[in-house]
C-alpha positions as CSV (number, residue, x, y, z in Angstrom):
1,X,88.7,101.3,70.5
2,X,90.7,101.5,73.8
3,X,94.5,102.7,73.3
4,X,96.6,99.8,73.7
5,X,100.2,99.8,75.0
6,X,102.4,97.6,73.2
7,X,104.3,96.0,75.9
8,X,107.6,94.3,75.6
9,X,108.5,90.7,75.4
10,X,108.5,89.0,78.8
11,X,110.6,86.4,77.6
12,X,114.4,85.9,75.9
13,X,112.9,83.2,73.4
14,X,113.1,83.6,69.7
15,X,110.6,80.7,69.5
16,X,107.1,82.9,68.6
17,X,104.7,82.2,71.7
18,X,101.3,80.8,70.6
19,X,98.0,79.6,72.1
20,X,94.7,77.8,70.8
21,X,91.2,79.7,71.2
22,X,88.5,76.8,71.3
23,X,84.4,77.9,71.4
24,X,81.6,75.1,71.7
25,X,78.3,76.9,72.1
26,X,75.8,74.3,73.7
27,X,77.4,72.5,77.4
28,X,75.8,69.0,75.5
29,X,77.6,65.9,75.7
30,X,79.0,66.2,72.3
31,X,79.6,69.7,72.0
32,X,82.0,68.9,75.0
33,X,83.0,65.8,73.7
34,X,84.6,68.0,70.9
35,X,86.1,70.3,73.1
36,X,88.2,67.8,74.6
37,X,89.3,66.5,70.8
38,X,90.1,69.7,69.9
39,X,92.0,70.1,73.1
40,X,93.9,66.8,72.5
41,X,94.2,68.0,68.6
42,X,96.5,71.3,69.7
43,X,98.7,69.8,72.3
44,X,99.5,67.1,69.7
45,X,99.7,70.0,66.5
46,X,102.1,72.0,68.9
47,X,103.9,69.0,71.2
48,X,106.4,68.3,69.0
49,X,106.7,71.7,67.2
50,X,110.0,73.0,68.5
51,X,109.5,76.1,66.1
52,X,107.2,77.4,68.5
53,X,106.7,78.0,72.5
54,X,103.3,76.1,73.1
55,X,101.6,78.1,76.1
56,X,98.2,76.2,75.9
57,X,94.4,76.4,74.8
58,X,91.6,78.6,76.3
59,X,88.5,77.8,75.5
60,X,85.0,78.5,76.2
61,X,82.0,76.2,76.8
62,X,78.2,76.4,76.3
63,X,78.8,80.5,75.0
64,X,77.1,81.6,72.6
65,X,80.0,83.6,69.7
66,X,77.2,86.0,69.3
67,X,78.6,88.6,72.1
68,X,82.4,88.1,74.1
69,X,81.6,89.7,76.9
70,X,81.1,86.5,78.8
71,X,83.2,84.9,77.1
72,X,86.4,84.7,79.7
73,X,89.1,82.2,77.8
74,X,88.8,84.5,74.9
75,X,89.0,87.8,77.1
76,X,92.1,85.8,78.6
77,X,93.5,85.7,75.0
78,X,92.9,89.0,74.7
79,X,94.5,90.1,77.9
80,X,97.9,87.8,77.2
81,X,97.9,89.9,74.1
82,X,97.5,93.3,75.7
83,X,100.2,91.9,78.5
84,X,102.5,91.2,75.5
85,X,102.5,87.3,77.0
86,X,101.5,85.5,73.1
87,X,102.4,86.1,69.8
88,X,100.0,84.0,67.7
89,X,96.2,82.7,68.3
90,X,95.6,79.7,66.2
91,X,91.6,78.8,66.1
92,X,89.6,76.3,63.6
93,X,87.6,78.8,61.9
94,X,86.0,82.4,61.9
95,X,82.8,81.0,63.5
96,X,84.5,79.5,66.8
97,X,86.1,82.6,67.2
98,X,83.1,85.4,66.7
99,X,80.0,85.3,65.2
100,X,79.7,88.6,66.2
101,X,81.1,90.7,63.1
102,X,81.7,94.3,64.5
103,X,83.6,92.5,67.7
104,X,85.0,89.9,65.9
105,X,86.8,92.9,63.6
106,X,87.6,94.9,66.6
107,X,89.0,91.8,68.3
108,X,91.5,91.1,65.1
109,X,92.0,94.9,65.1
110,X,93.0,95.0,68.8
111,X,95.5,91.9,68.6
112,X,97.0,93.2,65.2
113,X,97.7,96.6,67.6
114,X,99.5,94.1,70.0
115,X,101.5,92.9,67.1
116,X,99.7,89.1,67.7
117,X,98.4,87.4,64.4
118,X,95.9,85.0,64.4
119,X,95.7,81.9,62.5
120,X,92.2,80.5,61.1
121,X,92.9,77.3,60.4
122,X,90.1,76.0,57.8
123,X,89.8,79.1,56.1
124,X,93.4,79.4,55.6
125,X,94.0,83.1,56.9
126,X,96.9,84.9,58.6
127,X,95.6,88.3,60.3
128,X,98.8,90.1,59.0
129,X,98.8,88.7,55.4
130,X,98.1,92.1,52.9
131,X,94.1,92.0,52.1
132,X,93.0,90.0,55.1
133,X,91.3,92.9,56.4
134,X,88.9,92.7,53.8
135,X,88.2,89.3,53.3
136,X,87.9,89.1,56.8
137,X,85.3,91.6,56.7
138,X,83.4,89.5,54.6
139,X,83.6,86.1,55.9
140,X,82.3,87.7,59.1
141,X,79.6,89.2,57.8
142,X,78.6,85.8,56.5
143,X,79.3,84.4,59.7
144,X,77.0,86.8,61.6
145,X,74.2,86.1,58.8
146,X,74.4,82.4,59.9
147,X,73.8,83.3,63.2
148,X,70.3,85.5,61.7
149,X,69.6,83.1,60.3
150,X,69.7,80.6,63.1
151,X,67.8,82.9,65.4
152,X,64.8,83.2,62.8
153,X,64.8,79.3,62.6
154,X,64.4,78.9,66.3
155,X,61.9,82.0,66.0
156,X,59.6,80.1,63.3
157,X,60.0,76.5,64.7
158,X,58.8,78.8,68.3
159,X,56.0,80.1,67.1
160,X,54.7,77.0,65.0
161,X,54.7,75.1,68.1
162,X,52.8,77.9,69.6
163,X,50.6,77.4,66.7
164,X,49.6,73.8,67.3
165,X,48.8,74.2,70.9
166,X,52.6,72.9,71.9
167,X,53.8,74.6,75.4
168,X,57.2,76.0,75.8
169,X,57.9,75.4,79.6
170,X,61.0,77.4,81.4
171,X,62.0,76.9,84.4
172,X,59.6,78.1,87.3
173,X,59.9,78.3,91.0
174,X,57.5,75.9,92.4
175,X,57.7,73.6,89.5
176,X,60.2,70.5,88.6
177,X,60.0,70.2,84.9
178,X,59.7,67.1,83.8
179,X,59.6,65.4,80.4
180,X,56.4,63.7,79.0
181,X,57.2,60.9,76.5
182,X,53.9,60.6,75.7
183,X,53.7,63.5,74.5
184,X,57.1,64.4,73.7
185,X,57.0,67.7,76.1
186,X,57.7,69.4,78.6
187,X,55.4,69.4,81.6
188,X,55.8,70.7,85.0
189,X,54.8,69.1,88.2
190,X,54.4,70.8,91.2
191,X,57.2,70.7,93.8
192,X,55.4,70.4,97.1
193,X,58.1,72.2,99.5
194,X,58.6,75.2,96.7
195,X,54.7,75.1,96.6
196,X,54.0,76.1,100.3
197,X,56.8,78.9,100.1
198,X,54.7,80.2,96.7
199,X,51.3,80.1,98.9
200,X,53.4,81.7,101.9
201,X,54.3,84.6,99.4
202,X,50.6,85.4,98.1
203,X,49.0,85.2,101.4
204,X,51.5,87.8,103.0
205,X,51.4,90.1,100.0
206,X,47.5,90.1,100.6
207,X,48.0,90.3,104.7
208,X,49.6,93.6,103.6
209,X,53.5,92.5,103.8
210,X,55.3,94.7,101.2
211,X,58.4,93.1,98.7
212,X,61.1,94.0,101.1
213,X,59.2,92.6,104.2
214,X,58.4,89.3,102.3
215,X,62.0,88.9,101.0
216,X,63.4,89.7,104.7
217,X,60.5,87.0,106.4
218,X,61.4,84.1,103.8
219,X,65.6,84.8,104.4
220,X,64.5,85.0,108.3
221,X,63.0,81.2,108.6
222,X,66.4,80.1,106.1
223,X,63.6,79.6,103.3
224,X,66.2,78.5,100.0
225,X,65.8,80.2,97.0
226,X,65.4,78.8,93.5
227,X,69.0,78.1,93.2
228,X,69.4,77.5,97.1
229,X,71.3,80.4,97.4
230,X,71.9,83.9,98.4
231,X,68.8,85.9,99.9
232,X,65.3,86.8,98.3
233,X,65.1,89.6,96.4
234,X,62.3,92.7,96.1
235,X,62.4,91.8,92.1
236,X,62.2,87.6,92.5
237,X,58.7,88.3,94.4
238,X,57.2,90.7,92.2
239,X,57.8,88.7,89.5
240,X,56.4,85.9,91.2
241,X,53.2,87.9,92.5
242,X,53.0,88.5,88.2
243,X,53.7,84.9,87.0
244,X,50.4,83.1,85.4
245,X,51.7,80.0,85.5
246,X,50.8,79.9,89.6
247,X,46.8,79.7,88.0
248,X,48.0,77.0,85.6
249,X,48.0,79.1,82.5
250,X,51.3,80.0,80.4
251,X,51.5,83.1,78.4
252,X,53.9,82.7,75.4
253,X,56.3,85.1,73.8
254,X,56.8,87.1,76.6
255,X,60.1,88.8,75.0
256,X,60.6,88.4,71.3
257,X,63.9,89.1,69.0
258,X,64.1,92.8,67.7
259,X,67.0,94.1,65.7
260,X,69.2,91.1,67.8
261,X,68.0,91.8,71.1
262,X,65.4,90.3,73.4
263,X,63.2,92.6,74.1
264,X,59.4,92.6,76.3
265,X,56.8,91.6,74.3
266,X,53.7,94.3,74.8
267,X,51.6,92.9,72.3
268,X,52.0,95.9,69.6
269,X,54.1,93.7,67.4
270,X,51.4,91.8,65.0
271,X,54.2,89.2,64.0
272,X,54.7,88.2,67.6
273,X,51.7,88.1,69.4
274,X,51.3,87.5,73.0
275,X,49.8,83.9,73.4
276,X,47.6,82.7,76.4
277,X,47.0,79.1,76.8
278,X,45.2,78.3,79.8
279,X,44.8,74.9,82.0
280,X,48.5,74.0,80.5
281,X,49.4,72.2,84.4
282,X,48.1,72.0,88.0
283,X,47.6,75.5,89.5
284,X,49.4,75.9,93.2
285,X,47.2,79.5,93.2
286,X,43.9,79.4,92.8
287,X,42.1,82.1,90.3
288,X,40.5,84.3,93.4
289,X,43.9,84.4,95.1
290,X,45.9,85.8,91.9
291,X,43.1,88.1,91.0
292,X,42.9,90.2,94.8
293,X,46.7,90.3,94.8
294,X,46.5,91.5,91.3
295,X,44.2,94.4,92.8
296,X,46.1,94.9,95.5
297,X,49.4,96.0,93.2
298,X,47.0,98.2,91.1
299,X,46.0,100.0,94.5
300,X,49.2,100.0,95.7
301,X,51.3,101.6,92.6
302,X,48.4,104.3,92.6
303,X,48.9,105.1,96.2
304,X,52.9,105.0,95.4
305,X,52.0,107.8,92.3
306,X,50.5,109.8,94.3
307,X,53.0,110.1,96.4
308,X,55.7,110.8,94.4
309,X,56.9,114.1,94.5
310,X,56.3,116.5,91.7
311,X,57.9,119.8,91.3
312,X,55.3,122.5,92.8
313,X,57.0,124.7,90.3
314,X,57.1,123.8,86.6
315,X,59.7,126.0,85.5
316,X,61.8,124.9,88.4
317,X,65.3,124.1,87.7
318,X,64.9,125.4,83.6
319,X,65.6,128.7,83.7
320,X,69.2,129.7,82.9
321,X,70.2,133.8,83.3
322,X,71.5,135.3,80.0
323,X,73.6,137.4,82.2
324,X,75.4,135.4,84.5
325,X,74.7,131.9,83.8
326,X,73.0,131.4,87.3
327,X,69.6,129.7,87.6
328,X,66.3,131.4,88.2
329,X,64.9,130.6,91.6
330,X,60.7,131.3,92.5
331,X,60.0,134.3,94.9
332,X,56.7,135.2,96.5
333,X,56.0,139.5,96.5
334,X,53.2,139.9,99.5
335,X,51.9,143.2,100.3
336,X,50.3,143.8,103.7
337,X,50.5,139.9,104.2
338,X,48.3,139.3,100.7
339,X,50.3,137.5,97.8
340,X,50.5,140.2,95.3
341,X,52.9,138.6,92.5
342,X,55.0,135.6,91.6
343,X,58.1,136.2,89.9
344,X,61.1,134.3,88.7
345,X,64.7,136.1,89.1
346,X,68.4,135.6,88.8
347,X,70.0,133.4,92.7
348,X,73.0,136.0,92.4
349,X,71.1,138.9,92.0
350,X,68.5,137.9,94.7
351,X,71.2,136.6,96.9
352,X,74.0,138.4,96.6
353,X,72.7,141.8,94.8
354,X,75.6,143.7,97.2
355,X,78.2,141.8,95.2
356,X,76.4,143.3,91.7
357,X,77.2,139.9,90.4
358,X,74.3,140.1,87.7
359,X,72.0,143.0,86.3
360,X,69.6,140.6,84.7
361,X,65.7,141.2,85.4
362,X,63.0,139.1,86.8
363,X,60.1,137.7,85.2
364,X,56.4,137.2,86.5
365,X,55.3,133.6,86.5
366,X,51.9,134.9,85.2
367,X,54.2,136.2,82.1
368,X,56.6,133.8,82.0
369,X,53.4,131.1,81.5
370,X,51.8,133.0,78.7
371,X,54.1,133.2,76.6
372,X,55.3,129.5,76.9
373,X,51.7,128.7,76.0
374,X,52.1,130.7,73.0
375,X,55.9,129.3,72.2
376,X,54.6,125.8,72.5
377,X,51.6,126.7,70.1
378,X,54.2,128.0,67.6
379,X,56.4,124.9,68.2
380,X,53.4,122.4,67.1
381,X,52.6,124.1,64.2
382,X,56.4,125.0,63.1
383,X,57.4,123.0,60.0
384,X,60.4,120.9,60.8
385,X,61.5,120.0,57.7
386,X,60.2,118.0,54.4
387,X,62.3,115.1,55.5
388,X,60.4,111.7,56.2
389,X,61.7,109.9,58.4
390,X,59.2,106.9,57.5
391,X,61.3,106.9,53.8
392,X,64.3,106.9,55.3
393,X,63.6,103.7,57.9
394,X,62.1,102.0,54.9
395,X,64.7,102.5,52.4
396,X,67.3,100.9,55.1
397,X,65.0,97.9,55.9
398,X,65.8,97.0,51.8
399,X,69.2,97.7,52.6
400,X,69.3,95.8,55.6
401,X,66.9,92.9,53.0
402,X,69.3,93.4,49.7
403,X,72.5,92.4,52.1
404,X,71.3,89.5,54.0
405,X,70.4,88.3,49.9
406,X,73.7,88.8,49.0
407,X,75.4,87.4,51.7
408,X,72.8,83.8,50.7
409,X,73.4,84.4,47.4
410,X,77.3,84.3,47.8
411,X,77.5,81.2,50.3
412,X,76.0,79.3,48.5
413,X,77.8,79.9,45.0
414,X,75.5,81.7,42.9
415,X,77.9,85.1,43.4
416,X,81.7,85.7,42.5
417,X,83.8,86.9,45.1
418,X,84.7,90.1,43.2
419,X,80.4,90.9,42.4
420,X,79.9,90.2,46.0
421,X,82.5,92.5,47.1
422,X,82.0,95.6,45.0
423,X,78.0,95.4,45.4
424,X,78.6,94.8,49.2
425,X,80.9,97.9,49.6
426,X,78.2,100.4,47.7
427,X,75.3,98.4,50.0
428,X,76.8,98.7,53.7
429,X,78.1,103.0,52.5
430,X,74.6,103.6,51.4
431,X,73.5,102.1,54.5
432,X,75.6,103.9,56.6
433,X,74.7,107.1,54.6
434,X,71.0,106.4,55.4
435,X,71.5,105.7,59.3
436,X,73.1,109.5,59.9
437,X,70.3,110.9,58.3
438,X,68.4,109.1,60.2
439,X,69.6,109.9,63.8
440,X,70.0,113.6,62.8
441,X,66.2,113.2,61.8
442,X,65.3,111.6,64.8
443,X,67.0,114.3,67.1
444,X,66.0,116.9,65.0
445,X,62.5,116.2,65.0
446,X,61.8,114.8,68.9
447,X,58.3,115.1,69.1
448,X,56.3,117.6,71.0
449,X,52.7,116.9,71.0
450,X,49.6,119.0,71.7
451,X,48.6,118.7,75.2
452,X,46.5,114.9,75.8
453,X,43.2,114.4,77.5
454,X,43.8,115.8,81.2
455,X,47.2,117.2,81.1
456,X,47.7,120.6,81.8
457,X,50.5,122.9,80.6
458,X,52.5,122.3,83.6
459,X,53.1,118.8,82.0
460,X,54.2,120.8,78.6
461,X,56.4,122.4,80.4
462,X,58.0,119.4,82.2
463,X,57.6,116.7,79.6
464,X,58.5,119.4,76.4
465,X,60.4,122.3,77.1
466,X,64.5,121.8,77.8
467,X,65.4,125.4,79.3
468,X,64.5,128.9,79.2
469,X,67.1,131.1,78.9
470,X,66.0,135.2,80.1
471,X,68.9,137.7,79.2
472,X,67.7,142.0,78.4
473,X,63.9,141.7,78.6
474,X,64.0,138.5,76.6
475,X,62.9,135.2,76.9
476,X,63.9,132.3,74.5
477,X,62.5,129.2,75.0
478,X,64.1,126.0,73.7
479,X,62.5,122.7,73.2
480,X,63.6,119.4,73.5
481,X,63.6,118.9,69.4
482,X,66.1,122.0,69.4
483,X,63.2,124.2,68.2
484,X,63.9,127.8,69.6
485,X,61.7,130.9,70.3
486,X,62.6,134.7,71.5
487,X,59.9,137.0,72.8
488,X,60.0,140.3,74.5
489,X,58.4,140.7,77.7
490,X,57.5,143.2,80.0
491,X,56.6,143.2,83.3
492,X,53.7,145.9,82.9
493,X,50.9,144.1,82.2
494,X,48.7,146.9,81.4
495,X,50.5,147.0,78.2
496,X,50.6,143.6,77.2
497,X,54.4,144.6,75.5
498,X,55.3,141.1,76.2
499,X,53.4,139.3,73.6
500,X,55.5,140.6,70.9
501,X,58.0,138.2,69.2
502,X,61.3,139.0,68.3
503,X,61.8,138.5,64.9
504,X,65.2,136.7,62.8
């Protein structure tokens, strides 16, 4: 949490300073509607209060209590706090203030710092009273499992319209949507003038336009955007060179819900599929049209790849000197104007060996390669530990299961307070407990896989290996998993001295 400066009072009034925090979270009618009561409700609760120095209500409408970050009356409660401007919030309940439970805490947390209490009206709390804390740490855990439970309600109701042929329709350029009472959905109609600009777009894409000199043509002939504003971007066409519903067919579940967060749908969860319906409204592109520009990317991005530069050099930029600390550039060794040799060695020895900055000793790139090939063998095969990490995400999804049951169990009665407490406090530490292990698992056992069909070990080296590290004839080799290997080397290759492994 951010260090907060208690500032002093800004006013001489003993009268406490307070303010109203309001959240509807839908902009309908009603929801606003209520806004307005509860606005009307706190300037007549406060009016007449001459106990108290009434400095008005901030509210928020159409936010979701899920996530403050765009919420800006309640960041503008928090920043009176912070300025030392209020002294108490007053709000109707937990849920118009956060649904959110960790920021809802740290939002309490951060206004108790500012020595600002906050009242909840309906569920009769005062921030500073002894043992808030904790029961505050439990009605918002309830709250936030309201919101869960919400999201999977929308999620099922979704999916079973999906289910029975029912089409979700968003907002598209090109489109008006329009409601079918019929029906009873959503249909889109084609908008004529958005239309020709989608047309314009496809046929200028295949002419050989790129995204930026599409975007610059439409914003040169003053060609509105969706929102009739601003210019056309690089992003806004490629998604629109991408979007189906141009051929009259709507894909659904495109993103789906995952651990709270939308996230792109690429069809490898089973539980949300992705969904095609086809012929769900009039196409403005036919199927030939969307099909050659569709090639035309595919050409295009592998044109781009093969453009993109690669290092020529593998080990480039991953070897450190044990001596000095300096990085490990490539040289060529030609003899009579024939490569003989290439070796890696120390920038301050090669560069400034006058200054005897470092003693360290090159390394051929022929060595250097053999025995990563060798240190990457052993790093495969090296057992990592018994731990599986399978167990350990399994045994905190029934965690995760066993609290969301409490939390029902205890709304709706069937729990005591004090059972709900105490089997909530061993739940969340053994949950906890089970998430370190997890991400010390999960960093301790990074994968490094055997080389795939057509990779070569240059790609080992730049997709696996983390630095090399070449101190006294040595070379250690660390891996991105934290798996570490010494050998000895030696530039003699009649010998073959290098091969041998240092041993703990």
């Amino acid at each position: 949490m951010a260090k907060i400066n208690k500032l002093a009072s800004t006013t001489n009034s003993a009268k406490p300073r307070v303010c109203a925090y309001v959240r509807v979270s839908t902009s309908k009618l009603e929801q606003l509607n209520s806004s307005f009561e509860q606005l009307r409700y706190w300037n007549d609760k406060f009016s007449e209060d001459d106990s108290v120095e009434y400095i008005g209500m901030y509210s928020d409408e159409g936010i979701s209590g899920s996530s403050i970050k765009k919420r800006h009356g309640f960041n503008e409660v928090l920043r009176l706090a912070t300025e030392g401007k209020v002294d108490v919030v007053y709000t109707k309940s937990l849920t118009r203030f956060s649904r959110n439970m960790v920021e809802s805490l740290d939002s309490i947390e951060l206004l108790r710092e500012c020595s600002v209490k906050v009242i909840f009206e309906k569920e009769g709390i005062d921030s500073f009273d002894t043992g808030s804390r904790f029961i505050l740490n439990i009605l918002t855990r309830i709250a936030e499992e309201d919101v869960n439970s919400i999201s999977q309600n929308i999620i099922m109701a979704t999916r079973s319209k999906i289910a029975r042929g029912k089409v979700l329709v968003p907002k598209v350029y090109g489109y008006v949507c329009t409601y079918n009472k019929q029906s009873r959905e959503y249909d889109l109609v084609i908008n004529p003038e958005q239309a020709e600009v989608v047309r314009t777009i496809f046929d200028l894409y295949i002419k050989g336009y790129g995204l930026g000199k599409i975007a610059q043509h439409l914003d040169n002939n003053k060609v509105l955007t969706a929102m009739n504003m601003g210019k056309w971007s690089q992003a806004t066409i490629r998604r629109m060179l991408s979007n189906e519903k141009y051929v009259g067919h709507t894909i659904m579940q495109k993103e789906y819900l995952h651990n709270g967060k939308m996230v792109t749908n690429n069809n490898e969860n089973p539980s949300a599929p992705l969904v095609v319906i086809e012929n769900t409204h009039e196409p403005i592109i036919s199927r030939e049209v969307f099909d050659k520009v569709k090639i035309i990317k595919a050409q295009r991005t592998i044109n781009t790849n093969q453009h993109l530069t690669t290092p020529k050099y593998a080990f480039r930029s991953k070897i450190v000197c044990g001596d000095c600390g300096a990085g490990f550039r490539h040289k060529n060794a030609y003899y009579k104007g024939v490569l003989k040799n290439e070796f890696w060695g120390c920038y301050n020895k090669q560069n400034r060996g006058h200054l005897k900055l470092c003693n360290n000793h090159s390394v051929k790139d022929e060595v250097l390669k053999v025995l990563f090939s060798e240190s990457y063998e052993e790093c495969i095969n090296a057992n990592h530990g018994e731990c599986n990490i399978q167990e350990l995400l399994d045994r905190r999804e029934v965690l995760r299961i066993n609290e969301q049951e409490l939390n029902k169990m205890h709304a709706k009665g069937f729990v005591s307070l004090e059972m709900y407490s105490s089997d909530l406090r061993e739940i969340v530490a053994e949950r906890d407990s089970v998430q370190e292990e997890i991400s010390l698992e999960r960093k301790r056992q990074c994968e490094v896989q055997p080389l795939q069909k057509g990779e070569t070990m240059d790609d080992a080296i730049i997709k696996y290996l983390d630095k090399v590290v070449v101190y006294d004839w040595t070379i250690t080799f660390v891996f991105i998993n934290g798996y570490e290997t010494t050998r000895r080397y030696n530039n003699d290759n009649t010998k073959n001295s290098y091969r041998n492994t240092i041993e703990d």
